[in-house]
C-alpha positions as CSV (number, residue, x, y, z in Angstrom):
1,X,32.3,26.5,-15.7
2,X,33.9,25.1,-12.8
3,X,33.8,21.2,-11.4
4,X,34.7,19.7,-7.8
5,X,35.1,16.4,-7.1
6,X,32.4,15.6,-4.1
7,X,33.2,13.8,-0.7
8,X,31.5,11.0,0.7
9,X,29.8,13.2,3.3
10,X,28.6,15.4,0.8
11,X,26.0,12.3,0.6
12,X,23.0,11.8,2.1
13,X,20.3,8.9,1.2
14,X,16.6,9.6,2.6
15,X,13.5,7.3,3.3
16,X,10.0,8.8,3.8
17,X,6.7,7.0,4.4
18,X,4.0,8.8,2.4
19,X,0.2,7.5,3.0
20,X,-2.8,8.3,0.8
21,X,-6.1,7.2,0.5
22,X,-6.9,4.1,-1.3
23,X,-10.6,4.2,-2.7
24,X,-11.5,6.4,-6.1
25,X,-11.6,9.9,-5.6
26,X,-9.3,9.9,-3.4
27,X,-12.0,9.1,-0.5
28,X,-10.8,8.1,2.9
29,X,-14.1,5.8,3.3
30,X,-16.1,4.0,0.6
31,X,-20.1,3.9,1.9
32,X,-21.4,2.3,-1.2
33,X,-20.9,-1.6,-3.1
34,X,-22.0,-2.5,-6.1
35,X,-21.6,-5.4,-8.0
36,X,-21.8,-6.2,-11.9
37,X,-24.9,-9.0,-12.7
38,X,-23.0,-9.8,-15.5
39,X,-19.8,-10.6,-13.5
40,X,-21.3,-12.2,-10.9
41,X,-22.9,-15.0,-13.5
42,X,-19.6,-15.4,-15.0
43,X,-17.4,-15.6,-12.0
44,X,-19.0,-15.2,-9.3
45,X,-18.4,-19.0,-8.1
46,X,-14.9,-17.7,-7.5
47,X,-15.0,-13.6,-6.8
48,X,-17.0,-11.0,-7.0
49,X,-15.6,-7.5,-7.7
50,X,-16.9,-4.5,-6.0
51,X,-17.2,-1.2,-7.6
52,X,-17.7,2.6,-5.6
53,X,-20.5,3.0,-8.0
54,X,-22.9,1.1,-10.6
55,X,-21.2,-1.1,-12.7
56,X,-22.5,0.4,-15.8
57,X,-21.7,4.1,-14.8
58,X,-18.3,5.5,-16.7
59,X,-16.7,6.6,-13.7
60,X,-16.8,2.9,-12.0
61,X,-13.9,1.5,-11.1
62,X,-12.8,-2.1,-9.3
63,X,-12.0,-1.3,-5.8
64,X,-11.8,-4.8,-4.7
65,X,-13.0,-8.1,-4.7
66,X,-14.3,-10.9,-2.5
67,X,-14.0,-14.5,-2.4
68,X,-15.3,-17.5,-0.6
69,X,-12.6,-20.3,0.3
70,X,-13.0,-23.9,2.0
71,X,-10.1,-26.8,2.5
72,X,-13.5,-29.2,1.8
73,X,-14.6,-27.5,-1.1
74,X,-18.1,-27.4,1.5
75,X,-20.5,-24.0,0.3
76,X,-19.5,-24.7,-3.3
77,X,-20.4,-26.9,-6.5
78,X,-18.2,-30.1,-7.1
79,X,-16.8,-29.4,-10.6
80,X,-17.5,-33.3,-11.0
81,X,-19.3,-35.1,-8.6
82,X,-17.4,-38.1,-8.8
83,X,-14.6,-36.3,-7.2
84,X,-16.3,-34.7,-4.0
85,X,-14.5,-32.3,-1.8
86,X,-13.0,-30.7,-5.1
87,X,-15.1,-26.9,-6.3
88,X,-14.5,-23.4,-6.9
89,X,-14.2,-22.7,-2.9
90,X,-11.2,-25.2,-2.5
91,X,-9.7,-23.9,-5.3
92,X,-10.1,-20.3,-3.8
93,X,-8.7,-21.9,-0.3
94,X,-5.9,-23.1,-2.3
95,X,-4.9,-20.3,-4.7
96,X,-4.4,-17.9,-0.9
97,X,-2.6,-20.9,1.1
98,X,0.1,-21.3,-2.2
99,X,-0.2,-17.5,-2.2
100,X,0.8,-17.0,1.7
101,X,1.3,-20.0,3.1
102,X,3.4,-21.3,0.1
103,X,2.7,-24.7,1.7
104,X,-0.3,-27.0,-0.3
105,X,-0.8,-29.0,3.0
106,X,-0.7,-25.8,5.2
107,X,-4.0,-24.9,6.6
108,X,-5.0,-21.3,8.1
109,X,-5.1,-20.1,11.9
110,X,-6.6,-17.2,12.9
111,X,-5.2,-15.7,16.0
112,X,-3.7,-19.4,16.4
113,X,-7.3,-21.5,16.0
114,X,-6.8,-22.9,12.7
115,X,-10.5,-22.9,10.7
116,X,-11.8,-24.9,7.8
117,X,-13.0,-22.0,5.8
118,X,-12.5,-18.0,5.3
119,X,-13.9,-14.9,3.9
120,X,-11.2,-13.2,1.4
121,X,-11.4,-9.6,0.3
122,X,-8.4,-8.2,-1.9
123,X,-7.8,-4.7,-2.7
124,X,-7.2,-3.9,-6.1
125,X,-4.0,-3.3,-7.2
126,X,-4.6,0.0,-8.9
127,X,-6.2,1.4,-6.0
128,X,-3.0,1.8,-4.2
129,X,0.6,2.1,-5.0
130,X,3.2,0.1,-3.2
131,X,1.1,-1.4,0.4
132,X,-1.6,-0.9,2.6
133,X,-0.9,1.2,5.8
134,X,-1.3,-0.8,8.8
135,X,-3.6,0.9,11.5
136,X,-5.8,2.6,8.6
137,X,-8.2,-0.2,8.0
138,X,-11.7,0.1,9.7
139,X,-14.5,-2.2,8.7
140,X,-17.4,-2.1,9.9
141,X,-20.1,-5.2,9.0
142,X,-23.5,-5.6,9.7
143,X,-25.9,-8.6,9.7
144,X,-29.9,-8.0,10.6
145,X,-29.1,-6.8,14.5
146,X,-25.5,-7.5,14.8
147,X,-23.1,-5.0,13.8
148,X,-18.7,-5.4,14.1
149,X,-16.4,-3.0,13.8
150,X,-13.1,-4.5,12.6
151,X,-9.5,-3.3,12.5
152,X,-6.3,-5.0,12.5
153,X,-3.9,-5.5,15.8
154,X,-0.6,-3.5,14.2
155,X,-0.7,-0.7,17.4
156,X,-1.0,-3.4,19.6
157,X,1.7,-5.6,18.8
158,X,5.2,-4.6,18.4
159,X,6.1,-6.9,15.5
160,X,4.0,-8.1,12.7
161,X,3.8,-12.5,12.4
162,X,5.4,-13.1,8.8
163,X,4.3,-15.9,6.5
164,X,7.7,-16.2,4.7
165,X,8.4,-12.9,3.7
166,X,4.7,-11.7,4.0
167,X,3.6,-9.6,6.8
168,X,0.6,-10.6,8.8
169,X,-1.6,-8.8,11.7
170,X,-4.7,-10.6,13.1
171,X,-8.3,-8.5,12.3
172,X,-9.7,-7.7,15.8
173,X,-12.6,-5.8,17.1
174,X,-11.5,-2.4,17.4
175,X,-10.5,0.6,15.4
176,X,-7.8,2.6,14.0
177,X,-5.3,-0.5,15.1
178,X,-5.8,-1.2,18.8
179,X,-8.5,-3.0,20.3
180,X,-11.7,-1.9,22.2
181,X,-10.9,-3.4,25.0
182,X,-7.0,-3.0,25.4
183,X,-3.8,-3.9,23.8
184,X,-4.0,-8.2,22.8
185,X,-7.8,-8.3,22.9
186,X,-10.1,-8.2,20.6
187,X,-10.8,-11.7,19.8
188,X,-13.9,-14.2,20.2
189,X,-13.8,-16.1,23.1
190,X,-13.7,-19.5,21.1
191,X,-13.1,-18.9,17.1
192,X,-9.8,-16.8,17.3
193,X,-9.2,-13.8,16.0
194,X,-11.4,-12.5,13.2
195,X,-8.8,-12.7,10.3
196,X,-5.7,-11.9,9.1
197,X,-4.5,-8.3,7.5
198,X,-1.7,-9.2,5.1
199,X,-0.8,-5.5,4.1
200,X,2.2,-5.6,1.2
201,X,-0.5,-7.8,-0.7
202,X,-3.2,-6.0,0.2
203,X,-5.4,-9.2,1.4
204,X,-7.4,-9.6,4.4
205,X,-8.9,-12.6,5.4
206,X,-12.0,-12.6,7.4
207,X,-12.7,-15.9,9.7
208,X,-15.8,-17.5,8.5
209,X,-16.2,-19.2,11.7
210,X,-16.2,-16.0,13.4
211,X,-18.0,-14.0,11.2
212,X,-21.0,-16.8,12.1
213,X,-20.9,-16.5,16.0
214,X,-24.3,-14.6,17.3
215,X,-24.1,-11.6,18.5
216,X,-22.2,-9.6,20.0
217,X,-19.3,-11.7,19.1
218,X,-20.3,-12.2,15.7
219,X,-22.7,-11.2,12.9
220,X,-24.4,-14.4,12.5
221,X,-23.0,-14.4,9.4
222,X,-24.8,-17.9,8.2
223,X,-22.1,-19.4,5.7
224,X,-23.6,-22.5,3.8
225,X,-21.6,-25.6,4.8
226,X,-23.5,-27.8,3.1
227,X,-20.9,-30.1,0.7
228,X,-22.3,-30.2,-3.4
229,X,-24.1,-26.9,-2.7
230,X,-23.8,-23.4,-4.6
231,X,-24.0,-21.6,-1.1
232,X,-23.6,-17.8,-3.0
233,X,-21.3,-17.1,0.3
234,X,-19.7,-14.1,-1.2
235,X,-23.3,-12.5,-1.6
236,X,-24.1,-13.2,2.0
237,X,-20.2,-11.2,2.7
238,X,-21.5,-8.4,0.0
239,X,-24.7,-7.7,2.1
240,X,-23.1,-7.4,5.5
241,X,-21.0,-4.7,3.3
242,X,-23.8,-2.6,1.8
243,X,-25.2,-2.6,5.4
244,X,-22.3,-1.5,7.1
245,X,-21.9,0.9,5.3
246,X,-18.1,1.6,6.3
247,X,-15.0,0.3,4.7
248,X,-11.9,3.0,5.8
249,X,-8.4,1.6,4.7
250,X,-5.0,4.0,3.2
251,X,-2.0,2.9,1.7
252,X,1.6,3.4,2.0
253,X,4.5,4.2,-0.5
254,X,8.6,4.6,0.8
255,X,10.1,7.2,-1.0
256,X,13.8,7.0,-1.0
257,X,15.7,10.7,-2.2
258,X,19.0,10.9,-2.6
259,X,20.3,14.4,-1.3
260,X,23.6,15.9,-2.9
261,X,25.2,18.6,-1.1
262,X,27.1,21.2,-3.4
263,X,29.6,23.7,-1.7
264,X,31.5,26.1,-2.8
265,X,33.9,27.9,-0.6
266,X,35.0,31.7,-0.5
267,X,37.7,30.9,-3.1
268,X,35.9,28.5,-5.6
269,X,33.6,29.2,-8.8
270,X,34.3,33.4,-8.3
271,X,35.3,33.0,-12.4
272,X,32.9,32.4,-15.5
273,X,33.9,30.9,-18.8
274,X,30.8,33.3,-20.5
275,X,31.9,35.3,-23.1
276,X,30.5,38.5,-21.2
277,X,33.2,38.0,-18.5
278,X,36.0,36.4,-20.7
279,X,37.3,37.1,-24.3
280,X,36.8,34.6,-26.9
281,X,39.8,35.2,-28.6
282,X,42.8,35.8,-25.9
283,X,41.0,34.2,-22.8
284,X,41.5,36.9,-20.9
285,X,39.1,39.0,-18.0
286,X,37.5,41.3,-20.0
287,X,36.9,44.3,-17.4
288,X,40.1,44.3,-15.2
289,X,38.4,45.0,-11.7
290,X,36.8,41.1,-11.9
291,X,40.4,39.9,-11.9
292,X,41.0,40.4,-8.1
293,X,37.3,41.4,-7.1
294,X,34.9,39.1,-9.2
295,X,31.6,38.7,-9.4
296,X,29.3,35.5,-10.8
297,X,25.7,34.6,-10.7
298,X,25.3,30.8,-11.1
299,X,22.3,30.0,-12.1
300,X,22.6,25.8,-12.6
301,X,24.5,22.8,-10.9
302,X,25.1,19.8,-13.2
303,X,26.2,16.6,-11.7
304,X,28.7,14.8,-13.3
305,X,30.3,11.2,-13.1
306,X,33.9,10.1,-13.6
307,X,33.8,10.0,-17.6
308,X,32.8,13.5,-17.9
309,X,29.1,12.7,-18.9
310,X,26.5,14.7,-17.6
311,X,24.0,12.7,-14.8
312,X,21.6,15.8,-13.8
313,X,21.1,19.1,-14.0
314,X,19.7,21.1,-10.9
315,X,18.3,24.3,-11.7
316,X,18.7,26.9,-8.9
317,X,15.0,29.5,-8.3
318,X,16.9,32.5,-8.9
319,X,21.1,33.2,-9.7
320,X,23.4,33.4,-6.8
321,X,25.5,36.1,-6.2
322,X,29.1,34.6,-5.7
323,X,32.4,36.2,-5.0
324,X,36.0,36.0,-2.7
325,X,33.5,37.1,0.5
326,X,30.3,34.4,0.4
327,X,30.4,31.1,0.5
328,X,27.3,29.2,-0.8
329,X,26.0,25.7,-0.2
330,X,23.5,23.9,-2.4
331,X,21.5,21.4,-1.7
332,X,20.0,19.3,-4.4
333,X,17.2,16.0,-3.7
334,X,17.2,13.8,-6.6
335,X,13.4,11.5,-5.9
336,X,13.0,8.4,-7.4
């Protein structure tokens, strides 16, 4: 066994973006919604989770939910009538603005026309596992006629807009990123754009205002305004899902490897401390012709720290063949 102190070029620190797919079964594109009844009675004032398959199937898993916010409460049940304005939708309105706003008197613009109410859809967390690639979603939504294909501006803009430390790209008609029509379209003409893509939370906010423009600009979407009333908006969301039909979106995940670079030059580690190449009891080369023409096979690297205490142990495919004529370098990628 032989040890070497390493040098800070022998060093090398490594971050790779890896994307996968986001929906179960490792499908790029989930073509079917379903909702549980049972949920829906119980919560579905406030969300409404969305499964890849019936609810009451084993193999059904959350892939996300939707939700129905308004600053008026408007679309939504007063929890007490003498205190109007106050329901499950402003609660919804106001659990997202403390969430990404992080300001309770902040309200939400869309493509820099602030609206009253949104559409919120929010991946679920086991469906991905560090953030949502930006440029991978594609939604498509469809209303009776009227049909939009949405995507989020991140090839068309060269930096994201950050709510504190969030990042934020504006939903736009378009695909894969980029806009139909060219780089910093993609809007309505009057509403703004048509949400916001918040991708290391994995929430997207659709513009309810938009969503209810006539064709082609919108899908007529019909969100219940009325104030005191149990509008079911997330049903009227869930149906423009089924219809469309389409819901692409892939995550991300950095992986940072550290790579350790071992060498051993023509004169180092030519000697073993195994007892078939050195006596137990005097130390000494057993077969004399090693002395001045050795020859070693390691077969392991172990990385140690200053106290002597094994960190790792790399394990090499096959032994090396080392002696006073080769020179070997060793490269070992510790992932984590």
């Amino acid at each position: 066994m032989g040890f070497k102190r390493f040098d800070p070029e022998d060093f090398l620190v490594s971050a790779d973006a890896v994307s996968s797919t986001v929906w179960s079964g490792n499908s790029p594109e989930l073509d079917e919604f379903y909702f549980s009844t049972t949920q829906f009675q119980t919560a579905g004032d406030y969300y409404l989770s969305i499964y890849q398959t019936a609810s009451s199937n084993p193999s059904a898993e959350v892939q996300f939910d939707i939700a129905y916010g308004n600053v008026k409460g408007s679309g939504s049940l007063y929890y007490n009538n003498a205190v109007p304005g106050v329901s499950p939708a402003s609660t919804i309105y106001g659990q997202y603005r403390s969430l990404i706003l992080e300001d309770e008197n902040s309200t939400f613009s869309f493509g820099n026309v602030t609206q009253d109410y949104f559409y919120a859809i929010n991946v679920s967390r086991a469906r991905y596992k560090e953030k949502l690639l930006p440029g991978s979603l594609n939604l498509k939504l469809t209303s009776g006629s009227n049909t939009l294909y949405l995507t989020d501006n991140s090839q068309d803009v060269a930096l994201p807009t950050y709510y504190g430390t969030q990042r934020a790209y504006e939903v736009i008609s378009g695909s894969n990123g980029t806009s139909y029509t060219g780089s910093g379209a993609g809007y309505t003409p009057s509403s703004g754009s048509y949400g916001l893509f918040f991708p290391d939370t994995s929430i997207i906010l659709l513009n309810g205002k938009a969503l209810d423009l006539a064709g082609p600009s919108g899908i007529n979407l019909n969100t219940n305004l009325t104030p005191n009333t149990d509008g079911q908006n997330v049903l009227k969301l869930y149906k423009t899902l089924v219809s469309g039909s389409s819901f692409e979106l892939n995550s991300e995940e950095t992986i940072t490897s550290d790579f350790v670079f071992v060498r051993s030059r023509n004169a180092e580690f030519n000697y073993s401390t195994n007892p078939s190449f050195i006596s137990g009891s005097t130390g000494e080369v057993i077969y004399s012709y090693f002395i001045n023409s050795p020859q070693v096979y390691p077969t392991t690297v172990g990385l140690y720290n200053d106290a002597n205490e094994l960190l790792a142990v790399a394990k090499l495919s096959r032994p090396l063949q080392k002696n006073f004529t080769k020179e070997a370098l060793v490269r070992i990628k510790l992932d984590f």
